[in-house]
KENU-288506 format. One record per residue: residue in three letters; y, z, x of N, C-alpha, C in turn. Coordinates in steps of 0.1 Angstrom, whole numbers, plus 5000, padded with zeros to 4 digits. Layout:
ALAYZXYZXYZX...
This chain:
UNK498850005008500050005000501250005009UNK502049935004503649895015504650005011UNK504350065005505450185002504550325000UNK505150415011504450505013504450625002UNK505850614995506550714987506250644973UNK505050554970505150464962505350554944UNK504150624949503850724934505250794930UNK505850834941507450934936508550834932UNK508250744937509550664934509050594920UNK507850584916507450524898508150674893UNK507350754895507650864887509250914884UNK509750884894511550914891512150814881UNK511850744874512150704863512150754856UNK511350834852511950934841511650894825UNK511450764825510750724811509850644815UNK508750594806507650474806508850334812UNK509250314804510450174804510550204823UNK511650254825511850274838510850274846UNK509850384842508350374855507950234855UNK507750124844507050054842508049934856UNK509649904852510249864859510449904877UNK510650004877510150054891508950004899UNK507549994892505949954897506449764896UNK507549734889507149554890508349554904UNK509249624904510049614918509249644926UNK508849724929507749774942506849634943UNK506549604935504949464933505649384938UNK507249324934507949204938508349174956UNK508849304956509349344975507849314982UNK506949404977505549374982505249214984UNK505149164973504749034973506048914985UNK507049004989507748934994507648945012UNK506949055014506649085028505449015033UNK504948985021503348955022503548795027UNK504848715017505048585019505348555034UNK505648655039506248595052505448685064UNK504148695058503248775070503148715081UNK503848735096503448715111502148655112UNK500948675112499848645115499548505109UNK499748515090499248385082500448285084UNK502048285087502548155088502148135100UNK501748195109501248095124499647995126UNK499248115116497548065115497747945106UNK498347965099498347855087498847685096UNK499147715103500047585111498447495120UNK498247565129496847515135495747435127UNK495647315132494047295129493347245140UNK492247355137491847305153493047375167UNK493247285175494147325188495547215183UNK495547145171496847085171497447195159UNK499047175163500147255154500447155148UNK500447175134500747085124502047095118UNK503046995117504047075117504946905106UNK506146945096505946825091506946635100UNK507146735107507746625118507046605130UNK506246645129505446615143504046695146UNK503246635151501746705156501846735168UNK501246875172501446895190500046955191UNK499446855200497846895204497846995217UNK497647145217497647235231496547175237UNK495347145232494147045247494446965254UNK496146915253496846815262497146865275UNK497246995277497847075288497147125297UNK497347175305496747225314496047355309UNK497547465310497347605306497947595294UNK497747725288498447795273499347915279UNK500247955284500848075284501548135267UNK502248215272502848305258502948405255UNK504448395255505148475254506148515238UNK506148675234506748675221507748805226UNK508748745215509848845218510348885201UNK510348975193510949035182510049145172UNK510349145163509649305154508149195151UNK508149085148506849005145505848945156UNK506249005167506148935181504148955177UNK503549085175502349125175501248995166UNK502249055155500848955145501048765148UNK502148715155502248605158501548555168UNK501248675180500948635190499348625189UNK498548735181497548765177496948625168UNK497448545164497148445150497148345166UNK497948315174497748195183496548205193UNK496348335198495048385207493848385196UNK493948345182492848395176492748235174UNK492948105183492947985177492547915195UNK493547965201493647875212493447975223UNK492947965238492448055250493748045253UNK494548145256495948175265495348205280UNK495848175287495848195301495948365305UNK497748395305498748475303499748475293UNK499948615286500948655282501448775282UNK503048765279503848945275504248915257UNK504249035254504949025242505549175240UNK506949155236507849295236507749275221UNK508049425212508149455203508449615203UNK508849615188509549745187508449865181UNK507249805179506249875176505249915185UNK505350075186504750135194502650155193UNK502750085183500950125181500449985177UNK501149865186501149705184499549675196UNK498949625188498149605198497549415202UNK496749365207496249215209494949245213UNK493949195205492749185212492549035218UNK493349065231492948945244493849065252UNK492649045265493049085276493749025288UNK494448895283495448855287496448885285UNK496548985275498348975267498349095268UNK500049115277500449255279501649275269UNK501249375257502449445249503349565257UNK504449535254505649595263506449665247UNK506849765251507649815239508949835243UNK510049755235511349785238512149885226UNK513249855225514149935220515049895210UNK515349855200516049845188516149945177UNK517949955175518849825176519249795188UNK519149925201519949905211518749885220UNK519049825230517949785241517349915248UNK516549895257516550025264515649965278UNK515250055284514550005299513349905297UNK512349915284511249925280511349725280UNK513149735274513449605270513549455279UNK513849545291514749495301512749475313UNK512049545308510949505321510249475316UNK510549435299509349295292510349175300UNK511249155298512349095297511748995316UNK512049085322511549085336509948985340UNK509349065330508149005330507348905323UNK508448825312508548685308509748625317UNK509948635323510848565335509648505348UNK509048665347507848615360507348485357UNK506548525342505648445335506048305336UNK507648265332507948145324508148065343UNK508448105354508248075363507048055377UNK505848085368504848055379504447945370UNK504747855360504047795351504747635355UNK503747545353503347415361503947325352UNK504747215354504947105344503947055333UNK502647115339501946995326501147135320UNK501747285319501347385314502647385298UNK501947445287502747485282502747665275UNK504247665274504747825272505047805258UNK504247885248504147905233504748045232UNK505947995227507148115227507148165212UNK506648285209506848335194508148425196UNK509348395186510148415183510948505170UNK510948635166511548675156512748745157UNK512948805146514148875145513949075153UNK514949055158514849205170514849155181UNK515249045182514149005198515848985208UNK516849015203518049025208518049155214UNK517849255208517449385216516349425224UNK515249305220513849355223514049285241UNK514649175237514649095256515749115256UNK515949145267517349205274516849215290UNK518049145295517749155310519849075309UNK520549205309522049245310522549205322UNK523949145322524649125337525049245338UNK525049345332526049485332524849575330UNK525449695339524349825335524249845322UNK522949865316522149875304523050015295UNK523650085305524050185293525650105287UNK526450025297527449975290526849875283UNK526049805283525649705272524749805258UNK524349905262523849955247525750015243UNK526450015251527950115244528549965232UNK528749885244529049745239528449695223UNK527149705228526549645212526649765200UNK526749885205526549975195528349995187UNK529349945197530749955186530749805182UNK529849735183529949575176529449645162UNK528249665162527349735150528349795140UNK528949935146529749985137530949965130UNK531149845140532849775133532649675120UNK531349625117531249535108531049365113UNK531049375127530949235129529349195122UNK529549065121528448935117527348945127UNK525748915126524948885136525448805144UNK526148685144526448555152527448585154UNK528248675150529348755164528548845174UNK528048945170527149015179526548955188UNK525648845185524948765194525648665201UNK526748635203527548555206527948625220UNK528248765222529048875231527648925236UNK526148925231524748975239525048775245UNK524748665243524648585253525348545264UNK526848615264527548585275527548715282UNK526948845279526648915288525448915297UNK524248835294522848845295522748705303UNK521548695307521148645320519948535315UNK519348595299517948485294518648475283UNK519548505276519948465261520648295263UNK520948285247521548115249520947995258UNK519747965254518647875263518647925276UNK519048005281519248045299517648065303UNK516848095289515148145295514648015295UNK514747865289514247745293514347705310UNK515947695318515947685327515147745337UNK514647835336513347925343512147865343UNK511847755336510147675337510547565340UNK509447475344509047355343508147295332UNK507847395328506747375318507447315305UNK506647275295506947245280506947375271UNK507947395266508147535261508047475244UNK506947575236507247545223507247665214UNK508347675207509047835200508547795186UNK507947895179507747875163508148045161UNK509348025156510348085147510248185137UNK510348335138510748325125512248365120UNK512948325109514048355109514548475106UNK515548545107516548675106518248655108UNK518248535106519748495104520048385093UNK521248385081521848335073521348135079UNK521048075070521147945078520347915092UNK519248035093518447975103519247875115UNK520047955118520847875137520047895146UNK519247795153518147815162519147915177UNK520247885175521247925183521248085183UNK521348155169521548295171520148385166UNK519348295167517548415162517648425173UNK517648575175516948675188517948625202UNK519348575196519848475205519848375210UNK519048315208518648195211518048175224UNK517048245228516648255245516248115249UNK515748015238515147835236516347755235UNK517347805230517947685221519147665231UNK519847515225521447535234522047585224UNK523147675235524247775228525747655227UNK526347675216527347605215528047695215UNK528247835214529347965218529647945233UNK531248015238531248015253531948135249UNK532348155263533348305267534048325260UNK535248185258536248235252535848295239UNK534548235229534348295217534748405213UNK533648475224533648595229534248675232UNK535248685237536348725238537148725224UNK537848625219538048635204537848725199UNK536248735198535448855189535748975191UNK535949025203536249155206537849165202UNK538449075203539949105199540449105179UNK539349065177539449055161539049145157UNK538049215168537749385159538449475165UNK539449425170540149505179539349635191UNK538649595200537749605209538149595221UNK538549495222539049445240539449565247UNK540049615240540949765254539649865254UNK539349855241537849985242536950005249UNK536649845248534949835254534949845271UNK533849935279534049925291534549825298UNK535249855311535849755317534849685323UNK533549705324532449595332532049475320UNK532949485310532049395301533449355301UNK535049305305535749305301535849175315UNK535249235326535249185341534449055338UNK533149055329532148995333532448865324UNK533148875312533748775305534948715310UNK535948745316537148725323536448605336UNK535548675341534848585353534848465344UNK533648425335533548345327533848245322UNK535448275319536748215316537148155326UNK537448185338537548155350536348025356UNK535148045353534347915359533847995371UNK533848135370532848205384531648265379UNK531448235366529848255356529948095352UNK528448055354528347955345528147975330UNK528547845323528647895307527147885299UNK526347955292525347925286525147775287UNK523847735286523147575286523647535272UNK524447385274524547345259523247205259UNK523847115246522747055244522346935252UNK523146935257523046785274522446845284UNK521846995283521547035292519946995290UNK519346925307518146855309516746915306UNK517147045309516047145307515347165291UNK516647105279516247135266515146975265UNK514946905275514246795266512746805267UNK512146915271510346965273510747085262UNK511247105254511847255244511547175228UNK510547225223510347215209510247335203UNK511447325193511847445182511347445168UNK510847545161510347515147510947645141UNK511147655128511547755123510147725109UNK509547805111508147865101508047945092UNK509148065087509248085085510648205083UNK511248215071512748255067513048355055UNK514348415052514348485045514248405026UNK514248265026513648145020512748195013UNK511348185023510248225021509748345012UNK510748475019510348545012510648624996UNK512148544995512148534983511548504972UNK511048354978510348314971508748334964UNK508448444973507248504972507248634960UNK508748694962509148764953509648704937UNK509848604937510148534924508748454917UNK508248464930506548424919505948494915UNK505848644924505548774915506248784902UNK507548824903507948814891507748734881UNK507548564880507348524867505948524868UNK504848594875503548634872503348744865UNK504348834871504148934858504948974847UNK505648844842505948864829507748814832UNK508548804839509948814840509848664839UNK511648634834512548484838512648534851UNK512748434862513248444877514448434879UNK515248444880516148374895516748354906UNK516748294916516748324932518548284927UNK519648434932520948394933521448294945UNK520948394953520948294970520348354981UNK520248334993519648335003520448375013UNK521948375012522748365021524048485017UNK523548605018525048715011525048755024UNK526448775024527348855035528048915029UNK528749015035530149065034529849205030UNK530449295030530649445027529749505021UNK528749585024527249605015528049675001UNK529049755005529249854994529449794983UNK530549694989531649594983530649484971UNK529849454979528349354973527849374961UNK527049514966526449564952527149564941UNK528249644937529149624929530049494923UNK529849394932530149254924528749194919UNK527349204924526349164919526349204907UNK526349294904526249414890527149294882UNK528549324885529649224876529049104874UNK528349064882527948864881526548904867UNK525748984873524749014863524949034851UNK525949114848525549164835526349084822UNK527048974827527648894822526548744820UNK525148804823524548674823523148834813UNK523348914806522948964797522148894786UNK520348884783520148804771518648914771UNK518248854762516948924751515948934762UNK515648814767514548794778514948864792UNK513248924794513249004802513748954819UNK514449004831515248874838514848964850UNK514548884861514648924873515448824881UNK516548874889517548814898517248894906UNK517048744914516548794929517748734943UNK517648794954518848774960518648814977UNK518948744987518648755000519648745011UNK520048795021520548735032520948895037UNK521948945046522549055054524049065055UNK523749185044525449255044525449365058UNK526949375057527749425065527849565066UNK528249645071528349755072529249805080UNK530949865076531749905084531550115081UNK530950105097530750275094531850355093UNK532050455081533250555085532450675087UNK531850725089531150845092529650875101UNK529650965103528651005111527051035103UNK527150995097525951035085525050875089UNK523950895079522650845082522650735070UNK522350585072522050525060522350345069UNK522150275058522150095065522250045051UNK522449925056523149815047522749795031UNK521349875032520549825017520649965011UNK521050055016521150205007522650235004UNK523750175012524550095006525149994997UNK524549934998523849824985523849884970UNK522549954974522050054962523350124963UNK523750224965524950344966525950244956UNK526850124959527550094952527250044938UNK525850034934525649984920525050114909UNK525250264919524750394909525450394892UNK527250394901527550424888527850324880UNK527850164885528450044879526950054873UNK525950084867524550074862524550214849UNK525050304855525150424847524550404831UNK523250454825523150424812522650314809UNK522550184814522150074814520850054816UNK519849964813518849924812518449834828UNK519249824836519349754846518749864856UNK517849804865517649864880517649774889UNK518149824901518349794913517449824924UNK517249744933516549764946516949684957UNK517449774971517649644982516749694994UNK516149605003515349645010515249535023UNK515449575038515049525046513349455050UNK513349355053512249335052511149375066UNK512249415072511549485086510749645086UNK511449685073510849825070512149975078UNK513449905085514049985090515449945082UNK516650035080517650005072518450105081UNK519150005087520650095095519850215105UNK520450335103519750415114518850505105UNK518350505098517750635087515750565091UNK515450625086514250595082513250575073UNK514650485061514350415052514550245055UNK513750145046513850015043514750035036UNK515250105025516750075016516250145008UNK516650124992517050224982516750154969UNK516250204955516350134942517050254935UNK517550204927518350284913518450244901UNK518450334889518350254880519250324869UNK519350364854520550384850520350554844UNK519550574849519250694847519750764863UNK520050694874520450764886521450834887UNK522450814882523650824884523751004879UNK523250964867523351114858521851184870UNK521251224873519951294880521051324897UNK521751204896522651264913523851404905UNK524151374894525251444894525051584889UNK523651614883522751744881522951794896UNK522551704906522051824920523651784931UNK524451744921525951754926525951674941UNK525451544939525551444947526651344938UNK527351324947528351194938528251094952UNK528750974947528350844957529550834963UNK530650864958532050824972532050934982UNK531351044977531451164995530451075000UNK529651094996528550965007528550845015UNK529550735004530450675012531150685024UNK532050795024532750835032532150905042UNK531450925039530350965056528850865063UNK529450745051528450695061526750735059UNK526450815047525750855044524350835034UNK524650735030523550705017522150705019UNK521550695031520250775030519950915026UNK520750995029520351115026520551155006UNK522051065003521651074990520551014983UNK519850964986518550854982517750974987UNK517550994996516651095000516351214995UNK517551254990517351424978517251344965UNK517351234962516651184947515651124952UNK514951134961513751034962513550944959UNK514650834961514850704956514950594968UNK514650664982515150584997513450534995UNK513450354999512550305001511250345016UNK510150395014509950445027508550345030UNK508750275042507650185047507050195056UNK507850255068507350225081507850065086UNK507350055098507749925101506949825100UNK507049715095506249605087506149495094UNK506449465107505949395114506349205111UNK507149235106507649155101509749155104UNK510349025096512149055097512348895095UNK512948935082513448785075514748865070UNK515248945074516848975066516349095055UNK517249125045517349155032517049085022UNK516349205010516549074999516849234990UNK517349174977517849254967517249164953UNK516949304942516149264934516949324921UNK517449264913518149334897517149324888UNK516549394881516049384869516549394855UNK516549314846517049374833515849334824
């Protein structure tokens, strides 16, 4: 079962109606993790030793060797589905899962550190560098790629504690993934295709996505792809969140160089090294919507996917979804479904992420209403808490204000795990091995 707290969180509904709606949200998220399982979109691609893919066939018994290498939260079950098809030579694979295992005794799992990198990151990092450089022209490197894998490979031009300072006030100001990853490529040494120029070999990356619009450019930063971001970007960025004076002066030095033409600039797409580099993206937060809206009209709902692509203010979000919903109000029972990654500008020191925010802004816009809410990462982690996210329904609002929880002190600290947490309403998973973004689930 994918929810650990599954039984407490039916039961807080508090009527049949609500329990009933609660067990088809839990079924729907379920069904949505399941669509985008690590292991089955890689297995599913092979037949035989060819990747079947719909633009092109690529036969691995053409090659010499198989190496492979995986870098993100899916790194395990992807790597596991290609050794369970084809003989790998050598591999590393970093992830953020500590009880990740591979049965082949070729493949060394390395455990790094997200959201912020750490040493663990930096000597997987090290050791797909080895890898991608003892490897022969007519070998190929089968690069599994997900989301984490910006924190998970890390090998920093700057000491690792100014680059975790650096990425951790990007986090909390509200910048975008593709701002974040924009300011990790022009610090780092393998981000922005910089890890192609390290082989000779034929490098082939199957994807999965964790960014709006799948930019082969900012998954996991793009360690395959050419970067069309440069310094100056980067720079920008820090000055639009107003950063520049804050951030250590070694990340201030290392971009200035940059500018200057005494750092080369990430590989763009004329660079020679991208023409042995085949990219696929296999899987997306697409997918797993979609997996969630077939549940739903299986068990009885209208569907509809709003989009794939939300940004902007988590708080701010939930509360306009609500407004778009409930003006689309009818007899028939409705599930609106919804995907991509909000924002999060922290004001407080308290515990919570972007999907318990989500939920927090739609308690009292729901109040008495027949509507429930659910938002949930699909990685099983939500901000810094130790929830996937949060559901609420119209009965929450009144049950928070019995045990004298109200949602704007929570706000203001930054805190909405813990109010989810004393209603036992915070989504609890563990980490799922998996990362396609967010998705959010309305029921009426």
């Amino acid at each position: 079962m994918l929810f650990k707290n599954h039984d407490e969180l039916v039961l807080n509904g508090g009527t049949p109606l609500l329990q009933q709606k609660r067990r088809d949200v839990l079924e729907m998220l379920a069904a949505a993790v399941n669509a985008v399982d690590p292991y089955r979109v890689v297995h599913e691609l092979f037949e035989g030793s060819q990747l079947v893919f719909p633009s092109e066939i690529i036969d691995l018994s053409s090659f010499d060797h198989i190496y492979l290498v995986g870098l993100g939260k899916a790194s395990a079950g992807m790597a596991q589905a290609v050794c369970d098809v084809v003989q790998v030579i050598k591999g590393v694979i970093i992830t953020n899962d500590s009880s990740a295992t591979i049965t082949s005794d070729s493949i060394e799992v390395v455990v790094g550190g997200h959201p912020l990198p750490n040493t663990g990151s930096i000597s997987g990092a090290e050791k797909i560098l080895h890898l991608f450089r003892q490897c022969s022209e007519n070998d190929c490197v089968v690069v599994v790629i997900s989301g984490g894998g910006s924190s998970l490979f890390c090998k920093p031009r700057i000491p690792l504690s100014d680059f975790q300072t650096i990425v951790n006030l990007l986090l909390r100001s509200g910048a975008t993934i593709d701002e974040l990853n924009t300011i990790r490529k022009h610090l780092s040494l393998v981000k922005g295709g910089q890890l192609v120029q390290q082989t000779n070999a034929t490098v082939l990356s199957l994807i999965i996505s964790d960014v709006i619009n799948d930019p082969l450019s900012s998954i996991a930063s793009g360690p395959t792809s050419p970067d069309p971001t440069t310094f100056s970007d980067a720079k920008e960025i820090l000055h639009r969140y107003r950063l520049w004076e804050t951030i250590p002066g070694v990340v201030r030095n290392v971009l200035e160089k940059g500018l200057k033409g005494y750092l080369p600039e990430t590989p763009k797409q004329d660079d020679s090294a991208f023409e042995r580099v085949f990219n696929f993206i296999i899987a997306n937060n697409e997918h797993a919507c979609q997996g969630a809206l077939h549940k739903a009209r299986e068990i009885g709902y209208a569907g509809e996917l709003l989009t794939t692509s939300m940004t902007g203010e988590a708080r701010i979000l939930g509360k306009d979804m609500i407004s778009r919903v409930k003006q689309r109000l009818s007899e028939e029972k409705t599930a609106f479904i919804s995907g991509g990654e909000p924002t999060v500008t922290v004001l407080g020191d308290g515990i919570g992420g972007r999907n318990q925010e989500f939920v927090l802004g739609c308690v009292e816009e729901i109040a008495g209403s027949n509507i429930l809410v659910a938002s949930f990462a699909t990685d099983g982690i939500d901000g810094n808490s130790r929830a996937a996210g949060a559901l609420c329904d119209g009965l929450t609002f009144a049950r928070a204000l019995k045990k004298n929880l109200h949602p704007n002190y929570f706000f203001k600290q930054s805190n909405s795990f813990v109010f989810f947490d004393k209603l036992g309403d915070a989504l609890l998973t563990g980490v799922t091995g998996t990362n396609v973004m967010d998705i959010q689930i309305m029921l009426l």
